[in-house]
C-alpha positions in Angstrom: -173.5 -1.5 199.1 -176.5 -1.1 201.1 -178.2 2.1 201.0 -177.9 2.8 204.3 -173.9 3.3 204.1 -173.8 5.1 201.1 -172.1 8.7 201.6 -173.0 11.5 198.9 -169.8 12.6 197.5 -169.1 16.6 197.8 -165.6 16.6 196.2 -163.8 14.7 193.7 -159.8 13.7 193.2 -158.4 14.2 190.1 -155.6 11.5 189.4 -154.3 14.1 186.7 -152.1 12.7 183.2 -150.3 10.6 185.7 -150.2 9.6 189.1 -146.2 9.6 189.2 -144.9 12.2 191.7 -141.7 12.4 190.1 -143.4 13.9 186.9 -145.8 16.5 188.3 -143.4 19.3 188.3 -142.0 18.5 184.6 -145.2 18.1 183.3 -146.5 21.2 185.2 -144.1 23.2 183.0 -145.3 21.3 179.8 -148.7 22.3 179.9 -148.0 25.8 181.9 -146.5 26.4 178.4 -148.8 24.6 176.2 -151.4 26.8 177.8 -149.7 30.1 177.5 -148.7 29.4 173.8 -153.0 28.8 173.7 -154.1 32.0 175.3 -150.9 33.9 173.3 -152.1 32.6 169.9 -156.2 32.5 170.4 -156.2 35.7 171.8 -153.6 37.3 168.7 -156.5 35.5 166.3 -159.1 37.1 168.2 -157.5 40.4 167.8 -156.5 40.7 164.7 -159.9 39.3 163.3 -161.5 42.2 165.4 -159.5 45.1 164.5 -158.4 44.4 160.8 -160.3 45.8 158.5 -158.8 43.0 156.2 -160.2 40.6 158.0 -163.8 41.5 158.1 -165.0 38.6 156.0 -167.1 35.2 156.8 -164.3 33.1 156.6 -162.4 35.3 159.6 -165.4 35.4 161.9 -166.0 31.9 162.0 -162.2 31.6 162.1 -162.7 34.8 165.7 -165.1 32.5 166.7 -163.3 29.5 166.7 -160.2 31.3 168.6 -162.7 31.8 171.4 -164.1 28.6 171.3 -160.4 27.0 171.7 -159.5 29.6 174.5 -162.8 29.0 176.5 -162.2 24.9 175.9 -158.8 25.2 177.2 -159.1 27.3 179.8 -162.2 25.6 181.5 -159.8 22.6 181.8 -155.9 23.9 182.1 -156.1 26.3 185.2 -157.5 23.7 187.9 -155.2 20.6 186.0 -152.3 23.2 186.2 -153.1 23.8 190.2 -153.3 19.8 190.4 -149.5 19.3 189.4 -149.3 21.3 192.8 -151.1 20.4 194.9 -151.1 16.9 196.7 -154.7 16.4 197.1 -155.9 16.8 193.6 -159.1 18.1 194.9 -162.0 19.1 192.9 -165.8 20.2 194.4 -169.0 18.2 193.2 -169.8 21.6 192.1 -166.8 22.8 190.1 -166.8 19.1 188.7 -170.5 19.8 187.4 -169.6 23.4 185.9 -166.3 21.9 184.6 -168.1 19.1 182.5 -170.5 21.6 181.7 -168.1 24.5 179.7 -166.2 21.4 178.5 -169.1 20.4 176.6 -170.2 23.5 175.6 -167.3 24.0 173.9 -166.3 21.2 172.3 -169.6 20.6 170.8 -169.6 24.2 169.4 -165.9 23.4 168.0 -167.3 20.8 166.2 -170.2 22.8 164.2 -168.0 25.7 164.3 -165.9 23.8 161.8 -168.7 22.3 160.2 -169.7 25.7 159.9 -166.2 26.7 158.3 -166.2 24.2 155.9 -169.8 25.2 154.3 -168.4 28.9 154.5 -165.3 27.5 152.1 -167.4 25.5 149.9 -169.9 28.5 148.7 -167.0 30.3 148.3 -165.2 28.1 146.0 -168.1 26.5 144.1 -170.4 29.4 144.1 -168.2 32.5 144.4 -170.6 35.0 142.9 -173.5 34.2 145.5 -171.0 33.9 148.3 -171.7 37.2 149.7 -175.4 36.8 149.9 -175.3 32.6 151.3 -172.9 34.0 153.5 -173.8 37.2 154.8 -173.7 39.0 157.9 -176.8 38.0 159.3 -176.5 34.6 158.2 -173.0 34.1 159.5 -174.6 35.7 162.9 -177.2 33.3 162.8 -174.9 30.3 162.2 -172.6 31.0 165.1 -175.7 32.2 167.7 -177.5 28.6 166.8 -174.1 26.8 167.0 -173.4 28.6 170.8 -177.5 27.6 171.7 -177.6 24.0 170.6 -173.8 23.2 172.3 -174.9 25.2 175.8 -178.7 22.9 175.3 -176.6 19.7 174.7 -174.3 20.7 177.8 -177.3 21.1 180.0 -178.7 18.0 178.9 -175.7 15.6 179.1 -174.3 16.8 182.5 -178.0 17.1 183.7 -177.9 13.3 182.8 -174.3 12.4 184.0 -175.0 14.1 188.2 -178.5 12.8 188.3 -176.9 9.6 189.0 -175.7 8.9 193.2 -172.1 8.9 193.7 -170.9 7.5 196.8 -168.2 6.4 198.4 -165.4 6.3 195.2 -164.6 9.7 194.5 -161.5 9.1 192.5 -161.6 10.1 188.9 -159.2 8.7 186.5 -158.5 11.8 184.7 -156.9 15.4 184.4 -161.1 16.9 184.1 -164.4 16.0 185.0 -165.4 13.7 181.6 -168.7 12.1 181.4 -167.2 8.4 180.9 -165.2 8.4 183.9 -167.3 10.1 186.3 -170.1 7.7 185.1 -167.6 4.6 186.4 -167.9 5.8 189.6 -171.8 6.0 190.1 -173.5 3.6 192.7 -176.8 3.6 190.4 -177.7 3.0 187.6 -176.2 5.0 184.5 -178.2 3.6 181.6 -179.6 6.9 181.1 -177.0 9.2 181.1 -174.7 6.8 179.1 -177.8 6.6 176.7 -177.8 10.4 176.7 -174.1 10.7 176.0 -173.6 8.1 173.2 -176.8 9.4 171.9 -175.2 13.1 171.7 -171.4 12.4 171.2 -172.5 10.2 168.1 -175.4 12.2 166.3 -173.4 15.5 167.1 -170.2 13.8 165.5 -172.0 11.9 162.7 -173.9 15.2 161.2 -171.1 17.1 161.6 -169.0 15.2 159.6 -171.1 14.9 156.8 -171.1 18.5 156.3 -167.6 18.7 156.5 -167.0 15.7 153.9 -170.0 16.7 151.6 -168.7 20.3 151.6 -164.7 18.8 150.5 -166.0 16.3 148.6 -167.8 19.0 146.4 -164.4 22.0 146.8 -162.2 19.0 145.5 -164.3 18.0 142.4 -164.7 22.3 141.8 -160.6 22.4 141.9 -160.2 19.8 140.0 -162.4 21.2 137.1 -160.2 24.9 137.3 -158.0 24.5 134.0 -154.8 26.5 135.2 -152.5 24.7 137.8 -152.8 28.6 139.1 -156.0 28.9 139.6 -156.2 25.8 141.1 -153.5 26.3 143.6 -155.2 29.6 144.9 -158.8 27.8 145.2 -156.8 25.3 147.5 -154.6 27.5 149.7 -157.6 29.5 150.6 -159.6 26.1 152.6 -156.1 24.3 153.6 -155.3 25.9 157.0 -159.0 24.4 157.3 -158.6 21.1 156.0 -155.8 20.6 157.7 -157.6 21.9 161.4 -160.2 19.4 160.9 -158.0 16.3 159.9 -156.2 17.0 163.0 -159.3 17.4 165.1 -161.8 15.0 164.0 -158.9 12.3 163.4 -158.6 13.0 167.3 -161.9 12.0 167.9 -162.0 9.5 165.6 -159.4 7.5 166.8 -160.9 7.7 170.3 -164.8 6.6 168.8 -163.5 3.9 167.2 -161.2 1.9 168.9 -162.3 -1.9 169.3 -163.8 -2.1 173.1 -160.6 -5.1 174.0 -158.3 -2.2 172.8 -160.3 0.9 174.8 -158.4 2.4 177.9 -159.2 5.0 180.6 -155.5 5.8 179.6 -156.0 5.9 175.9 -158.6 8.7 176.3 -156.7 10.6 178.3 -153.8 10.6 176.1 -156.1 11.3 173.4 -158.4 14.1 175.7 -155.1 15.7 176.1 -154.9 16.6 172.5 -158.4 17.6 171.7 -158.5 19.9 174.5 -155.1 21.6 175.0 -153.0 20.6 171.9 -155.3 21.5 169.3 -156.1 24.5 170.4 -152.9 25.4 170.8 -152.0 24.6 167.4 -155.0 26.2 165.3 -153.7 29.7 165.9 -150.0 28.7 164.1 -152.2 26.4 161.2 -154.0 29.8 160.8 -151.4 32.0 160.5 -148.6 30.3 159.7 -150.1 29.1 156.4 -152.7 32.1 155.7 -151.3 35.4 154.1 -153.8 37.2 154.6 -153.4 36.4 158.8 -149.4 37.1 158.4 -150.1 40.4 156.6 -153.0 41.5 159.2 -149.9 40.7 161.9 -147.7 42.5 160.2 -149.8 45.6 160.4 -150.9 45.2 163.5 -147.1 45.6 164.9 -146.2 48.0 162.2 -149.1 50.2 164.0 -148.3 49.5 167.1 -145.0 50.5 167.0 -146.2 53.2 165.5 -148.3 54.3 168.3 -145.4 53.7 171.2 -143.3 56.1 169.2 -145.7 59.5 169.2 -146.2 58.7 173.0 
């Protein structure tokens, strides 16, 4: 295309989780409950991790922390996709694309070393229990999360810096429900050597050291377990990191399976399939692996109501 007929872009289309008209109002339900089961269940965790004096421990403000993470990373994304089923134009400004990408990245980055950042929190407490309170205190749980918010908003900046540097004109038409960085990149008129540079340089190092904290922290809780004599003891060193185990399987074998798909088998499709679960699914579903499997969370809810009801009754 010669540059003199190339015309900036100032909004994008959104061709959504499919393009099929008869599914736009079906689906809009889906996710108008997905999302409402999301906000319901992140903003319960948020609560009762605040106002629980139960729950006033490392392991529950990484786990507030995460809630807010998975409510920001959903809602960033659900609203405007929710509005699409809607609407007929599918519309989205250069400018809301840009923020879009933007909280997207910040918080699925900080998801990632949030759980990194669970999973060291589980292994001092199970393989060195009587320093736990002083690896693990306030300030350095404060420190942990504040670095994990400032390196995922730097890496934001960065990559969607990188990804609208580039010219887009003419195609406007994103094969998506958000604005990703892969397949707003396929519809640049320059070239994206940088950017994609930027965001496999990024997506891999910010996956890759992630996950070795998470595996060298489990590989070191499972050999601690296994060396507890009494099937007791050993049963309540597990139960306390296996809402957590079982939050990161779910998440990084997400990611996973999207990283490492052979190139012939890689789809625009696949991703979003796959995008669909990181970013609404999961979140929706940490709140009930929390709770559902965590005493401590189903006591701290019990209470919560118990007090509540409480407080209706002497109005």
């Amino acid at each position: 295309m010669a540059p003199g007929n190339q015309t900036p872009v100032t909004e994008f289309i959104l061709v959504g989780v499919s393009d099929r008209p008869d599914l736009q109002i079906p689906l809009f339900f889906v996710f108008l409950v997905i999302y409402g089961l999301t906000v319901a269940g992140n903003v319960g965790i948020i609560t009762l991790t605040s106002v629980d004096s139960q729950l006033q421990t490392p392991m529950y403000f990484f786990l507030r922390h995460l809630a807010i993470i998975n409510l920001g990373n959903s809602t960033v994304i659900a609203p405007k996709m929710l509005v699409n089923f809607l609407d007929s134009k599918k519309t989205i400004s250069y400018y809301g694309c840009t923020a879009q990408l933007g909280g997207f990245l910040v918080f699925i980055v900080a998801e990632i070393f949030m759980l990194a950042a669970m999973a060291y929190d589980r292994y001092v407490a199970i393989c060195n229990p009587l320093l736990y309170m002083v690896v693990v205190s306030p300030r350095i749980c404060l420190l942990m999360v504040a670095l994990t918010y400032l390196y995922s908003l730097t890496t934001a900046l960065t990559v969607s810096s990188c990804v609208f540097s580039v010219s887009y004109c003419s195609s406007n038409v994103i094969n998506h429900f958000y604005c990703d960085n892969v397949p707003l990149l396929a519809l640049s008129c320059s070239d994206t050597y940088i950017p994609e540079t930027a965001v496999f340089t990024f997506s891999g190092t910010n996956l890759f050291f992630s996950m070795i904290i998470v595996l060298v922290s489990y590989f070191n809780i499972v050999f601690a377990i296994l060396r507890i004599r009494s099937s007791e003891g050993r049963q309540k060193a597990f139960s306390t990191c296996a809402s957590h185990m079982m939050a990161v399987t779910v998440f990084y074998g997400t990611l996973l399976f999207m990283y490492l798909q052979p190139r012939t088998n890689h789809s625009l499709d696949t991703d979003k399939m796959a995008s669909v679960f990181y970013t609404l699914v999961i979140p929706m579903l940490n709140p009930l692996i929390y709770s559902l499997r965590n005493k401590d969370v189903k006591d701290a809810l019990k209470r919560f109501l118990i007090n509540l009801c409480e407080s209706f009754k002497t109005l």
